[in-house]
C-alpha positions in Angstrom: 97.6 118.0 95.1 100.6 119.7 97.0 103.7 120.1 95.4 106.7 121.4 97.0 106.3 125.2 95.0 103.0 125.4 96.7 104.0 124.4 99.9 107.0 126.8 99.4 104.7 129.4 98.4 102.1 128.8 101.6 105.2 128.7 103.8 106.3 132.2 102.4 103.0 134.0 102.9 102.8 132.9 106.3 106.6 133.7 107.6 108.0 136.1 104.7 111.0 133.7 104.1 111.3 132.3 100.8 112.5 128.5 100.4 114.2 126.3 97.2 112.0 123.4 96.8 114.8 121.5 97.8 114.6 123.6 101.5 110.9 122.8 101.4 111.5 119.2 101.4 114.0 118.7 103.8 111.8 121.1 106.0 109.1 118.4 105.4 110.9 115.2 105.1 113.5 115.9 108.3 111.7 118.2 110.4 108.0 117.3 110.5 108.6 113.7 109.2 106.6 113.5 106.5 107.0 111.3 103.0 106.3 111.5 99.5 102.4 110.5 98.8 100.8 109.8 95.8 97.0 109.9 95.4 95.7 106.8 94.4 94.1 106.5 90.8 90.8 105.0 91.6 88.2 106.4 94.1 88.2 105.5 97.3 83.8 104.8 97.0 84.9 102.7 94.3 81.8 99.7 94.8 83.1 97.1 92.3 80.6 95.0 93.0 78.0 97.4 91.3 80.1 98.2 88.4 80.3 94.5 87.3 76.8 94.3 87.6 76.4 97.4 85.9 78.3 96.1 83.2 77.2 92.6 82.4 73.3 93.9 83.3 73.0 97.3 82.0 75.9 97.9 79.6 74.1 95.3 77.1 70.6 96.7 77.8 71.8 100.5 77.0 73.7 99.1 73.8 71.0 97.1 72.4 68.9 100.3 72.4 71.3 102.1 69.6 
């Protein structure tokens, strides 16, 4: 994940002018028009489907055999 030190850090190496994080967002937010993104928690290849069935068919199966 990118955090503003390491896009302050990138920008630094590449041009030799250090930023404040608070320079590196406004860089960001007003010049290249870019937002604030969180990843999301759960994969994307997520198959739900297969987990339930995972759960109610296999789960019990695996546990059974303690």
């Amino acid at each position: 994940m990118w955090t503003l030190e390491r896009v302050g850090v990138v920008v630094e190496r590449v041009t030799g002018v250090s930023l404040s994080r608070a320079s590196v967002w406004r860089l960001l937010k007003d010049r290249l028009g870019w937002s604030l993104q969180r990843p999301e928690r759960r994969a994307v290849e997520r198959d739900e489907p297969e987990i339930t069935r995972w759960i109610t068919h296999e789960w019990p199966r695996i546990k059974r055999g303690r």
